[in-house]
Structures are given as structure tokens and as C-alpha cells.
Residue frames relative to the residue before (quaternion, step in Angstrom):
aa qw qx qy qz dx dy dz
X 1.0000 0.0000 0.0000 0.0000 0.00 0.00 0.00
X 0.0196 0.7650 -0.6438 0.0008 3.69 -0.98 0.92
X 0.2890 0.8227 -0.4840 0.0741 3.53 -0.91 0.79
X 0.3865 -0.8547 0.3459 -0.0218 3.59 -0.64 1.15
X 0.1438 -0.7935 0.5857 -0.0817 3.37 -0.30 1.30
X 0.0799 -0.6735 0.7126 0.1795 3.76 -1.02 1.05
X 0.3940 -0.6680 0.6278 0.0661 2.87 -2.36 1.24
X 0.2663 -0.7854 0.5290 0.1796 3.66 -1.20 0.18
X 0.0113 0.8233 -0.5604 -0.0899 3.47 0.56 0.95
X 0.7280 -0.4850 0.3890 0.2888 3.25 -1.88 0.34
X 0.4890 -0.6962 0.3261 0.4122 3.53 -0.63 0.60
X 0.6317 0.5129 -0.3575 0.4583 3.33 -0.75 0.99
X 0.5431 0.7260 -0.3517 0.2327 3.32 1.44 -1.03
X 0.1168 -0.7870 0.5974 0.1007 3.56 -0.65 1.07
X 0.6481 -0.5731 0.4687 0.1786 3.55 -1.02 1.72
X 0.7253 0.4986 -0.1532 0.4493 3.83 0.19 -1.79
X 0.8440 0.3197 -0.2276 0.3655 3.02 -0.12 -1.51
X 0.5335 0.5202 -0.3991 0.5343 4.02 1.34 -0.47
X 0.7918 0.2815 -0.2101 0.4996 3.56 -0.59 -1.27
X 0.6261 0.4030 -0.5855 0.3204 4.02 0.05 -0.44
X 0.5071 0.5979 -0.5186 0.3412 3.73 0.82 -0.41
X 0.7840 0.2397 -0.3224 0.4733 4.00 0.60 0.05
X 0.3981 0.5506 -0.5015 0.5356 3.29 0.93 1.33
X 0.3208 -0.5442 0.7637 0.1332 3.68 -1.21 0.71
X 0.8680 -0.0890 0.2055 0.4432 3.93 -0.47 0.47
X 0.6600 -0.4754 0.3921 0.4297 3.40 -1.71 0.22
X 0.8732 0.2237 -0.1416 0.4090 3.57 1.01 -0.71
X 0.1216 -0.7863 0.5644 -0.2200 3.18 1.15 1.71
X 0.1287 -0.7699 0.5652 0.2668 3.90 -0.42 1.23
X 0.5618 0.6470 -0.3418 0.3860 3.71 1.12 0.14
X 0.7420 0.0101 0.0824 0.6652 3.66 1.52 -1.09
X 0.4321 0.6608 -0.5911 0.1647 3.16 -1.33 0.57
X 0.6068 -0.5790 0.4351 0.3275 3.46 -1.27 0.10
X 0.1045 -0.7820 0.6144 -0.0063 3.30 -0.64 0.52
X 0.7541 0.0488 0.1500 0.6376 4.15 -0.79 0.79
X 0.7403 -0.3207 0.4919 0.3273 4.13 0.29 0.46
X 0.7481 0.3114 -0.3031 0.5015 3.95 0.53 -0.08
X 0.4011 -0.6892 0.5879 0.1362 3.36 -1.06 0.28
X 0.1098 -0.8697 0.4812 -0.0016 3.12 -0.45 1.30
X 0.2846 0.8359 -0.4672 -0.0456 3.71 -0.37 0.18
X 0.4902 -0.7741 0.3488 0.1972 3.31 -1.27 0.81
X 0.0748 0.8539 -0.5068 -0.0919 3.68 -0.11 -0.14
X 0.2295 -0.6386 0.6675 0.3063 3.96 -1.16 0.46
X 0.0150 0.8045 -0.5936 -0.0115 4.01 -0.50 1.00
X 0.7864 -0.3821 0.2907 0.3886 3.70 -1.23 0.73
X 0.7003 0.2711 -0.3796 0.5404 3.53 1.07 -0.77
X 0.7975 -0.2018 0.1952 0.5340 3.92 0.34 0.13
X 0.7110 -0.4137 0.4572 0.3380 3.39 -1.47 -0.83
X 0.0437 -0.8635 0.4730 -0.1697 3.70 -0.58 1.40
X 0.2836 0.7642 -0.5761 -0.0606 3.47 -1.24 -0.26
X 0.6627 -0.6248 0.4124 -0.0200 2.48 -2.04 1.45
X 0.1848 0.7668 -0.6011 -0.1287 3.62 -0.09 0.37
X 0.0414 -0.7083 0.6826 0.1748 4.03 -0.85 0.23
X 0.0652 -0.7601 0.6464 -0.0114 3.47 -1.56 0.51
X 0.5017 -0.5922 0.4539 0.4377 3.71 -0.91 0.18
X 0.0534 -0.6328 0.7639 0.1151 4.02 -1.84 0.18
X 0.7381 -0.0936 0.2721 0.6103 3.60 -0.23 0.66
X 0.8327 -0.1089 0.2362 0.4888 3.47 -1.55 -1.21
X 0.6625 0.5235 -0.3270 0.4242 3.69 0.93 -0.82
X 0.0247 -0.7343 0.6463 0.2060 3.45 -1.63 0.57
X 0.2987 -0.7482 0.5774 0.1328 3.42 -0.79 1.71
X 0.2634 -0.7516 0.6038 -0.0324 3.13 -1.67 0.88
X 0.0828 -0.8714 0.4717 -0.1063 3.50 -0.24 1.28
X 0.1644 -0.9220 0.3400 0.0854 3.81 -0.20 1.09
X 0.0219 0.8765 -0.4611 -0.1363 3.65 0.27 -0.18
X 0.7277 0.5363 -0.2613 0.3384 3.44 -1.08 0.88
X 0.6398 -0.3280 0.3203 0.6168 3.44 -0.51 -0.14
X 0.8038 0.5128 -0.1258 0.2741 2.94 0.25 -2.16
X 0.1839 0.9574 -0.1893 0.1175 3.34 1.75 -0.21
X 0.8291 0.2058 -0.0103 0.5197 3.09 1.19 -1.63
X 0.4741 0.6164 -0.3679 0.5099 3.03 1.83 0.01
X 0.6112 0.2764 -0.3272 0.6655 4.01 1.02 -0.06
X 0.6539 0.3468 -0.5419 0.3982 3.81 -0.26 0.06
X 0.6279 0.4690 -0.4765 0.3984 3.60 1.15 -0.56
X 0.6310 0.4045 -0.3674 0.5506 4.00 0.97 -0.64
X 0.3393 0.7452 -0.5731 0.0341 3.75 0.53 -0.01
X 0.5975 0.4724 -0.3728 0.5300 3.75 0.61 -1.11
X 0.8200 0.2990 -0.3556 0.3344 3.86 -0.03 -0.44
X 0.6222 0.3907 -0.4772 0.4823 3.48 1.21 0.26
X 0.6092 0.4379 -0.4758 0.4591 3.66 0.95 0.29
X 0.6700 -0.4446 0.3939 0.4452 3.61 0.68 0.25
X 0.6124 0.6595 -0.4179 0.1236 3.70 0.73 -0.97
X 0.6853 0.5014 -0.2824 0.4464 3.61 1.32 -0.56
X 0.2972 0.8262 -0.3845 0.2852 3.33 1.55 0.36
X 0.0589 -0.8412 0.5097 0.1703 3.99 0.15 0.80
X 0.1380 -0.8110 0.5579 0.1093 3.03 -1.10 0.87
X 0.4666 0.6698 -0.5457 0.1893 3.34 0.76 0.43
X 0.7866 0.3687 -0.4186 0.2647 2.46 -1.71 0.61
X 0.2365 0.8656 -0.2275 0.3783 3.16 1.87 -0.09
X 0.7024 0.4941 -0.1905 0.4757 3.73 -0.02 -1.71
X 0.7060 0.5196 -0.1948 0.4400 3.70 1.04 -1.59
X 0.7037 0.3036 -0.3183 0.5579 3.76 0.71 -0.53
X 0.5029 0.5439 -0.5564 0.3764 3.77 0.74 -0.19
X 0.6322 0.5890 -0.3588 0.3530 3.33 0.63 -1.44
X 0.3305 0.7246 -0.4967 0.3451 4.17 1.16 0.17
X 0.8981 0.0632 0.2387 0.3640 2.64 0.86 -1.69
X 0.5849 -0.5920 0.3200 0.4528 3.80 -0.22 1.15
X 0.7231 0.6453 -0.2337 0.0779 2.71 0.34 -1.69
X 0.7976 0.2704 0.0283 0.5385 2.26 1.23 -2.06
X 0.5728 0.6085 -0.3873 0.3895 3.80 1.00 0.41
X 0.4676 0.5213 -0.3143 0.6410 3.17 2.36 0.10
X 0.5474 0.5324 -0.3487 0.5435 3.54 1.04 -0.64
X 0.5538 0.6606 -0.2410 0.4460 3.91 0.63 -0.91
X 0.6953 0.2117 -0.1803 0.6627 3.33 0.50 -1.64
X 0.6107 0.4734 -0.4807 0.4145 4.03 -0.64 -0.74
X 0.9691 0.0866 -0.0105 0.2307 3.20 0.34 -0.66
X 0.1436 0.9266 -0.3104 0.1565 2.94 1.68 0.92
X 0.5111 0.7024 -0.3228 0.3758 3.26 1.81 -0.53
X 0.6810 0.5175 -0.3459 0.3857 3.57 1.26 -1.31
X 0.0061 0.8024 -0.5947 -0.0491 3.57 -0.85 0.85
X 0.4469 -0.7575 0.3443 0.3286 3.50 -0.87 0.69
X 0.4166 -0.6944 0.5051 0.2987 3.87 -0.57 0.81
X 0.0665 -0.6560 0.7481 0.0749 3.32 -2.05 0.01
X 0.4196 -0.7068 0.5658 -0.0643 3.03 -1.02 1.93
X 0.1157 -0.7765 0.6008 0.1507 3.68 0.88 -1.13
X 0.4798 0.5989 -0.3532 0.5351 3.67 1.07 0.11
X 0.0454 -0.9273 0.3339 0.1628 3.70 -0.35 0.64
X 0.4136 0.7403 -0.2063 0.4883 2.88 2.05 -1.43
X 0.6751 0.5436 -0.3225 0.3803 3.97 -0.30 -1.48
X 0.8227 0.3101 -0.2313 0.4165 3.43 0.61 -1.55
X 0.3830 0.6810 -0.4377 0.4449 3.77 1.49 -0.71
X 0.8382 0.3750 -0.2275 0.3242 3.43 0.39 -1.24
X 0.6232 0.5201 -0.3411 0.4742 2.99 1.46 -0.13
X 0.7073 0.4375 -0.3625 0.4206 3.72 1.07 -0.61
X 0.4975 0.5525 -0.4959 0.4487 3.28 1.36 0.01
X 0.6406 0.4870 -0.4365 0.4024 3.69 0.11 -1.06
X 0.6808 0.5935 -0.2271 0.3643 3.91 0.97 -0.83
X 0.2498 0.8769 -0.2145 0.3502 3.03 1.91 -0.33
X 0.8062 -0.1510 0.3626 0.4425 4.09 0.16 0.82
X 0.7818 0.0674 -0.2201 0.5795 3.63 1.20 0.60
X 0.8443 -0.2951 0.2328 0.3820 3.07 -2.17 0.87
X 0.6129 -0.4754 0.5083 0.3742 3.74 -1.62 0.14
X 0.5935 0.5959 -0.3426 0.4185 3.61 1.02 -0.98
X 0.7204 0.5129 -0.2918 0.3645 2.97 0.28 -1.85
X 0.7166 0.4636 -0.3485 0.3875 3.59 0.97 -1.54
X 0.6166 0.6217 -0.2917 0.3850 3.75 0.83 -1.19
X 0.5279 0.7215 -0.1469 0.4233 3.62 1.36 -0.60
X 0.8051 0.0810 -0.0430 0.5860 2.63 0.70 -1.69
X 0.6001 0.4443 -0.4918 0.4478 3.57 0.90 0.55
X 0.7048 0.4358 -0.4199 0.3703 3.72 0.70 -0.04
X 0.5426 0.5901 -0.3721 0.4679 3.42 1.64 -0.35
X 0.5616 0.5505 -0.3087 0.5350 3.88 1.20 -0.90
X 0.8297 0.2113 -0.4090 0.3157 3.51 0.14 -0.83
X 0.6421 0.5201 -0.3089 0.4709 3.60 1.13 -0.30
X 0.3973 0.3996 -0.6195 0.5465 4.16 1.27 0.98
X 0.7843 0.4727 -0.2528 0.3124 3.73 0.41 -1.57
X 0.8426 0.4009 -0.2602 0.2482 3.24 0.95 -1.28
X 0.4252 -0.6522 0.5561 0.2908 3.49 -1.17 -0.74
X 0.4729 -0.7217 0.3605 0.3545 3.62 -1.06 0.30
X 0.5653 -0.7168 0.3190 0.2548 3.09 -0.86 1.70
X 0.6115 -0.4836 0.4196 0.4648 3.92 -0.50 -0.39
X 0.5796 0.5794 -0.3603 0.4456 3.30 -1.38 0.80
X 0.2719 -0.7788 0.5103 0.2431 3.27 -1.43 0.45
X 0.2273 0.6590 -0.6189 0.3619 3.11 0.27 1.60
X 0.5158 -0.6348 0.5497 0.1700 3.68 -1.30 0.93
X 0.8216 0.3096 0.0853 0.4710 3.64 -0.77 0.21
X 0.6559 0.4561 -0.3807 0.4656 3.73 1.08 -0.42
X 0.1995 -0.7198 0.6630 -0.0498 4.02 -0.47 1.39
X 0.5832 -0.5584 0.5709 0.1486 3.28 -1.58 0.95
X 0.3321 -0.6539 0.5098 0.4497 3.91 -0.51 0.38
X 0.7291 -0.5371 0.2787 0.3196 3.34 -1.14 0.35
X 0.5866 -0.4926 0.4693 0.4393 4.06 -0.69 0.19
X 0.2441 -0.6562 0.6711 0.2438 3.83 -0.92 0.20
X 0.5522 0.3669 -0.4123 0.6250 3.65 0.94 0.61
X 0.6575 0.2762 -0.4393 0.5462 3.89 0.02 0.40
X 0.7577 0.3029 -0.4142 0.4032 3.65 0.68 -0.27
X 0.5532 0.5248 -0.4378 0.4763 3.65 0.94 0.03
X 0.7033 0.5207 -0.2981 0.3812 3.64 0.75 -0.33
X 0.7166 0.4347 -0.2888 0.4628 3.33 1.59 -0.54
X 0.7462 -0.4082 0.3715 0.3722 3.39 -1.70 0.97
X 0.6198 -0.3955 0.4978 0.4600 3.62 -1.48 -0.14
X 0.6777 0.5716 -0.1931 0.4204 3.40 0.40 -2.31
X 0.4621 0.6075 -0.5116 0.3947 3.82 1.12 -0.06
X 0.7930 0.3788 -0.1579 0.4503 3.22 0.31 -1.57
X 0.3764 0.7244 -0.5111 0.2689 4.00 1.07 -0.32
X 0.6626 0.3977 -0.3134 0.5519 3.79 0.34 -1.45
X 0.5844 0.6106 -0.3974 0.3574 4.07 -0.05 -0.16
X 0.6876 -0.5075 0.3851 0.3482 3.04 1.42 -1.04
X 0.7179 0.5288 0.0041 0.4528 3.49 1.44 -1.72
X 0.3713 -0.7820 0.4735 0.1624 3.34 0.06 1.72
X 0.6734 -0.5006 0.2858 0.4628 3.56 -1.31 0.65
X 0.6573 0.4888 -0.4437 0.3635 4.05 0.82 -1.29
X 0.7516 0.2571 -0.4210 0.4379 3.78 0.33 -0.62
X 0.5140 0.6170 -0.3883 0.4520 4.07 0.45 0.20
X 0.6656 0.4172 -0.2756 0.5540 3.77 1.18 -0.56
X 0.6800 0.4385 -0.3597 0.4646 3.35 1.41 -0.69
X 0.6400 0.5617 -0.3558 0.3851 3.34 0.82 -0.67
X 0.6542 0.5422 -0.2641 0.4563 3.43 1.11 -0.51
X 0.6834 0.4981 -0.2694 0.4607 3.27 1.21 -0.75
X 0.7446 0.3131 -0.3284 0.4896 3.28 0.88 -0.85
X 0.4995 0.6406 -0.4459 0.3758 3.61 1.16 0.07
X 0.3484 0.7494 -0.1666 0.5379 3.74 1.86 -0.64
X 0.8649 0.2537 -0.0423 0.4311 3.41 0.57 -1.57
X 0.3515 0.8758 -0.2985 0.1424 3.03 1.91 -0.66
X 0.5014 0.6819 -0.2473 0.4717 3.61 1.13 -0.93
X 0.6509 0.4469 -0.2246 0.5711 3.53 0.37 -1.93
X 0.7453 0.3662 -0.3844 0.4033 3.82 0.00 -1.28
X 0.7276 0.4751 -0.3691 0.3296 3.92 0.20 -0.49
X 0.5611 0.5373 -0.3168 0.5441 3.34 1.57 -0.07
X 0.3302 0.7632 -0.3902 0.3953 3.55 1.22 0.69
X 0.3132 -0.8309 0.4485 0.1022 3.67 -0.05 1.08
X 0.8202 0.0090 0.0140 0.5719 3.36 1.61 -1.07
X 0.7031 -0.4311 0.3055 0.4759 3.48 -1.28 0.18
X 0.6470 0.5724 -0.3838 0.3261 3.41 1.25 -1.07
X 0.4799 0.8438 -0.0445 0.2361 3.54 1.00 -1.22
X 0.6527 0.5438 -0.0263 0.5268 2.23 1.30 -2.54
X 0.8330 0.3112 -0.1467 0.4333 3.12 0.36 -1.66
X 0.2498 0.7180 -0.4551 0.4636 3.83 1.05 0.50
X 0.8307 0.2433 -0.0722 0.4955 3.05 -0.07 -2.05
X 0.6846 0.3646 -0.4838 0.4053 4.09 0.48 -0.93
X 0.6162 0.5044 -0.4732 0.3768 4.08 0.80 -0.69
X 0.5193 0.6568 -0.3659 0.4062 3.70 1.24 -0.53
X 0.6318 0.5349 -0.2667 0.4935 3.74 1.17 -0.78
X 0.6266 -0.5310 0.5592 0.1128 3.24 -1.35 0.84
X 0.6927 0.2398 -0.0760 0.6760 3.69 -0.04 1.55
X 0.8739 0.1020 -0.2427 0.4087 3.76 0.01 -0.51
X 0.3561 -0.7982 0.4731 0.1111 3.83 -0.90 0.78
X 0.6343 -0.4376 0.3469 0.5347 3.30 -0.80 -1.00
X 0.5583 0.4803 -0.4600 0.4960 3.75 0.71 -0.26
X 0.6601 0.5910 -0.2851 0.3656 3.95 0.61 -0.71
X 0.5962 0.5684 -0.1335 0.5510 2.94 1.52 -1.17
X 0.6853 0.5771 -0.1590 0.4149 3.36 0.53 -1.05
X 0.5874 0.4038 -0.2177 0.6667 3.61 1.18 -1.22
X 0.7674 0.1499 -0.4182 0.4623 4.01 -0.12 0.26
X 0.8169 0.1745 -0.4384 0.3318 3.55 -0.06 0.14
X 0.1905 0.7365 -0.5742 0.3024 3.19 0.53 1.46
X 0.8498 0.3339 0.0892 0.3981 2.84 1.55 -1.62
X 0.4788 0.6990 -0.1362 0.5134 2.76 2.29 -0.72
X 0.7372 0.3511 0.0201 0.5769 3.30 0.66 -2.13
X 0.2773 -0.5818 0.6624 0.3819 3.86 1.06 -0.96
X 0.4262 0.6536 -0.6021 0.1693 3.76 0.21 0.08
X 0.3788 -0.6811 0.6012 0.1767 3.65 -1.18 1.94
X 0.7772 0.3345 -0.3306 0.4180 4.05 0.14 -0.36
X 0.4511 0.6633 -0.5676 0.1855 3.90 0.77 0.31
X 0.0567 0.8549 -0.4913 -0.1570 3.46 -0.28 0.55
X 0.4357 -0.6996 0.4801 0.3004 3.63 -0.95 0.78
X 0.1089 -0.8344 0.5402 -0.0085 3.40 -0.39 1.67
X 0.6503 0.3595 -0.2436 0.6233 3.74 -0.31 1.12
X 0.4662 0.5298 -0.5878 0.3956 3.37 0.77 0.63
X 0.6572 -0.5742 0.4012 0.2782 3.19 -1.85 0.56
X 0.9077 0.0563 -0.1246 0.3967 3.80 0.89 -0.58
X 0.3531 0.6659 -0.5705 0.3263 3.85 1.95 0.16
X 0.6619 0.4387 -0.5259 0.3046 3.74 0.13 -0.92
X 0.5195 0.6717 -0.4141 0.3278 3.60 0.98 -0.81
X 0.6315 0.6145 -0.0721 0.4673 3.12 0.84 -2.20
X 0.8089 0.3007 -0.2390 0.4451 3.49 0.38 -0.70
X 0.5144 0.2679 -0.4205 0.6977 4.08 0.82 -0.46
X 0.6829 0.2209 -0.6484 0.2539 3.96 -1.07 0.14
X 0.6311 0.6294 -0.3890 0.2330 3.51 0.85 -0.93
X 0.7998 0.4272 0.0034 0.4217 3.11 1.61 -1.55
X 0.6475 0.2551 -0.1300 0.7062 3.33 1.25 -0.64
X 0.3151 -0.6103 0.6648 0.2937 4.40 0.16 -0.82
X 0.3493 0.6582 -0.5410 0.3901 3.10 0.93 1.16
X 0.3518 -0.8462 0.3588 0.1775 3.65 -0.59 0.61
X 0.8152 0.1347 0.0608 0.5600 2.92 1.89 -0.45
X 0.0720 0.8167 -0.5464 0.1712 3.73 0.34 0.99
X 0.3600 -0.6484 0.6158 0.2659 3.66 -1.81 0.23
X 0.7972 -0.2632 0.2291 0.4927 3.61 -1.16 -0.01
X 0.7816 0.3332 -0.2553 0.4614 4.01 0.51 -1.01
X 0.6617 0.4935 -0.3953 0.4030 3.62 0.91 0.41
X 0.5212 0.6588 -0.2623 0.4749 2.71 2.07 -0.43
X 0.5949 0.4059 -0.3013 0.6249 3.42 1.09 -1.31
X 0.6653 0.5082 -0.4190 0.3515 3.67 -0.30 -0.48
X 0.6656 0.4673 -0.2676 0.5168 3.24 0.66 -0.73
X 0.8208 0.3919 -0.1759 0.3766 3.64 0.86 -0.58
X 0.4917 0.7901 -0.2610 0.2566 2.93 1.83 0.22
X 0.5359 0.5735 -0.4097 0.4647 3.35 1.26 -0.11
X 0.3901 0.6765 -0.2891 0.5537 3.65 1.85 -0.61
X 0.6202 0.4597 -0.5702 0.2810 4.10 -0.07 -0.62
X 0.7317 0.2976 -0.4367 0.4305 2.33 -2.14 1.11
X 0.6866 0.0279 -0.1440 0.7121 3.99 1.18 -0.29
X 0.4111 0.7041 -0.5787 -0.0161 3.69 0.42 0.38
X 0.5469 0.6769 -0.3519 0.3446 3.27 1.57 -0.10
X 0.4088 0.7492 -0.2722 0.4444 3.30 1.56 -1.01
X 0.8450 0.3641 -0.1842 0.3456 3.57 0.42 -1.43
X 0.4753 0.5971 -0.3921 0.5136 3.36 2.04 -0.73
X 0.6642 0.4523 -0.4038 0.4373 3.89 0.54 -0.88
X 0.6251 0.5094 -0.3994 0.4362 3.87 0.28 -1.39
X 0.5792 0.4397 -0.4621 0.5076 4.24 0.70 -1.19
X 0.8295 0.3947 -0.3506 0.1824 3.68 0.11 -0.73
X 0.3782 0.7684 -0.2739 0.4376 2.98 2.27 -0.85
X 0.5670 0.7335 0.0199 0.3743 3.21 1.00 -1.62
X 0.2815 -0.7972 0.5036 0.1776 3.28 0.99 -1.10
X 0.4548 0.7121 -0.3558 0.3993 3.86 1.58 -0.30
X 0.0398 -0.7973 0.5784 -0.1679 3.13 -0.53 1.54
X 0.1950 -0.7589 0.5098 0.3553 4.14 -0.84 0.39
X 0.5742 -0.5762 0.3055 0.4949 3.53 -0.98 0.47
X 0.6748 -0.6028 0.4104 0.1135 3.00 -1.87 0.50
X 0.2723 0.8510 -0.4480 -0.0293 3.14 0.02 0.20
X 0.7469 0.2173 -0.3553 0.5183 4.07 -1.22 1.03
X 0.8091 -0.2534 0.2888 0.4446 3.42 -1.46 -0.45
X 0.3894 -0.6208 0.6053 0.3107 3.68 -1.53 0.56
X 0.7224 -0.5385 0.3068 0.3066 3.41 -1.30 0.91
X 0.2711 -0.7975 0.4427 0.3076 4.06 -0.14 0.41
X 0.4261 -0.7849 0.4066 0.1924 2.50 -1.24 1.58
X 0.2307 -0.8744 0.4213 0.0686 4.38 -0.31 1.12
X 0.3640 -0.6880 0.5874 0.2216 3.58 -1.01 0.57
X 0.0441 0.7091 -0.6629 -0.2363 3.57 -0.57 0.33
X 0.4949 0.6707 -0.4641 0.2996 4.23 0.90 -0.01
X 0.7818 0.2984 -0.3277 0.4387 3.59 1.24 0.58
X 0.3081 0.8162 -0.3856 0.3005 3.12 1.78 0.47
């Protein structure tokens, strides 16, 4: 099945900077662009599907394939960001230069919603306490043992994996991939629960039940219902360099922990997530300072 639906984004609406947020990298075997289109896969209630969107002039056209087909053209505007609300937005920027320049420059990025919960779980686990490599590794090597190719004529584009093939498989599965036994027990476990979590009405919910799992926290949480729920104020607490990122941007501070972070973003609730994305949109980094974290194999341990 192939079928096509034109969108009207908002003027300004930038394509990349929305939908790459549910890509892992340029060579996400689940999402990515391909030739200028965005492609993305998804297993949905009616079956297995994917989504490509591209620009037409002012129009963004949406094209489905698969069973699962019309069940993503019907979520299309929210996996392109379009249903993203931004009121009230513009007013709390005004807090702050920084980020009320961040506001205008970038007014195009909007945050998406997948409604899909599992896919990204498995990605913020693999992300879990190690390099981008290490995680991208072992998450492109996982979905391409588990997965399958998604609909569509795209090359290379693989369904994320069942949460029933990953609950079913040993630890020592995922070992050669890279993925030490603690983040492999979690992934299994919450792969186990995976069902219960997609029956989640809201971001709040979500992060209830995934913080409720063994293995996943609030920074884990956070990274899927950014993208899941579209939620603008998750913020990913316990990460290794936003608090940084956020006191240089906001204060020229070079270094901060989680409560200088939140402090600093409080005039921001309710979009405090919003501003963590626009710093990254942005390119706003804090300086660096010693060695970069080694990158480690655990597939020969």
C-alpha cells in the first residue's frame, strides 16, 4: 500500500532540524534522509510502515508504505513536528537574550511525536553512560540482528526491532554488539514491559512506569518523551554535558551540575526542554577541557 497526504507547515518550518531529532545519526538504519526525503520506519498497531516526508515548494508531502501506512500519514503532522504548540513560548524566551535569539533563529525547529514508545526506550538505553559511538554501534548492530526491512523503496532502511524478540533473547545475545550485561538486562526488561509502556496516554505516565523499571532513571526517561509525547519541558537530568551547555550559554559559566542547570532554566518551565534542543540546534557547546571519554569494546571482554 502507498498513499500520500500534503502538509502545510508554518512559515519558517525547518524539515532537518524537526524530524532529525528521531534519527540517531546520518546513518540511523531506522531514520534518515535519503536523496532530500526523510525516511522513517515504524512497527504501528495496523502492522509495519514507513514514512517518508519531503519539501514541494511551501507544501510538505507525506507518503506511507505498508500496512501500517495510514496509521503514520494519520500521525503525519505530529511526527513532522507540525502539532508542536508553541504558545506561550516567545514570552518566556524574552527572560533571556540568549535564548529569545535562539527563538527567532530558530523558530522553524519544532518538536515531533512518534506515539511509538518502545524504538526510542531502546535507543536511550543503548545511550546509557557511554560515548555516541559505542551507543550507535550497539544500536545499529541490534536493530539489524532483530530487525527486518521496513516497507518502501529505500535500501538499508530496517524496522526497529519487536520488544518480543528482544525480551526473548539471552543477555550474551547482545555481548558481540558491544552492550555489557547491565544495559542488556535493562533492555530486556523494559522490552518485557514494552506493551504496558505504549499504553501510556502521557509523557507523565510514561515516565512513571519507564522510571518504575529497573535500569532506567530520569535522564532515560526524559530522552523518550521528548520525542514520543512531544513533551517541550522534558529535560535530561544526569546527562554528561547539557548542564555544562546550559550555565555557559546562560550564565558564561563553564561548568555546572543538574541544580544549576534546572535553576538556570527555570524561568523556561513548561519549555525547559525546548531551550535544551534550540542550545543544540544552535551548535552551543561549553569549553572543553582534559581528555575525551574512551571510547570501549565490551564484545571482547
Amino acid at each position: 500500500m502507498i498513499v500520500h497526504r500534503v502538509l502545510t507547515p508554518p512559515e519558517g518550518y525547518h524539515l532537518a532540524g524537526s524530524v532529525g531529532m528521531l534519527a540517531m545519526g546520518r546513518h540511523d538504519p531506522c531514520a534518515r534522509f535519503a536523496g532530500g526525503t526523510f525516511w522513517y520506519s515504524s512497527r504501528t498497531p495496523d502492522g509495519p510502515g514507513s514514512l517518508s516526508l519531503h519539501r514541494d515548494g511551501v507544501s510538505l508531502v507525506a507518503t506511507g508504505h505498508g500496512p501500517g501506512a495510514d496509521w503514520l500519514l494519520d500521525r503525519a503532522p505530529a511526527i513532522a513536528g507540525l502539532d508542536d504548540d508553541l504558545t506561550g513560548f516567545a514570552q518566556l524566551a524574552a527572560a533571556h537574550p540568549v535564548v529569545a535569539e535562539l527563538a527567532r533563529v530558530h523558530r522553524g525547529v519544532r518538536l515531533p511525536t512518534t506515539g511509538r514508545l518502545f524504538p526510542r526506550l531502546l535507543r536511550a538505553i543503548l545511550e546509557q553512560k557511554v560515548t555516541g559511538k559505542e551507543a550507535y554501534r550497539g544500536y545499529a548492530a541490534i536493530v539489524r540482528h532483530f530487525g527486518e526491512p521496513a516497507p518502501g523503496p529505500v535500501e538499508r532502511l530496517f524496522l526497529p526491532p519487536a520488544a518480543e524478540a528482544i525480551a526473548a533473547a539471552p543477555y550474551w545475545v547482545f555481548h558481540p554488539f558491544g552492550v555489557e550485561q547491565r544495559r542488556a538486562d535493562t533492555l530486556r526488561r523494559a522490552a518485557v514491559e514494552a506493551a504496558w509502556l505504549e499504553r501510556c496516554a502521557s509523557s507523565a505516565e510514561a515516565t512513571k512506569r519507564m522510571t518504575a523499571i529497573v535500569g532506567i532513571g530520569p535522564w532515560t526517561a526524559a530522552e523518550v518523551v521528548r520525542t514520543v509525547f512531544g513533551d517541550p519541558d522534558a529535560v535530561s537530568v544526569g546527562d554528561y554535558h547539557i548542564p555544562n551547555t546550559v550555565a555557559w550559554a546562560l550564565a558564561g559559566e563553564a561548568r555546572a551540575n543538574d541544580a544549576r542547570m534546572l535553576d538556570l532554566l527555570a524561568p523556561f518551565m513548561g519549555h525547559r526542554g525546548r531551550v535544551c534542543v534550540l542550545l543544540e540546534s544552535a551548535g552551543i557547546a561549553a569549553p572543553r577541557f582534559g581528555p575525551r571519554m574512551p571510547i570501549r569494546s565490551f564484545a571482547r571482554f
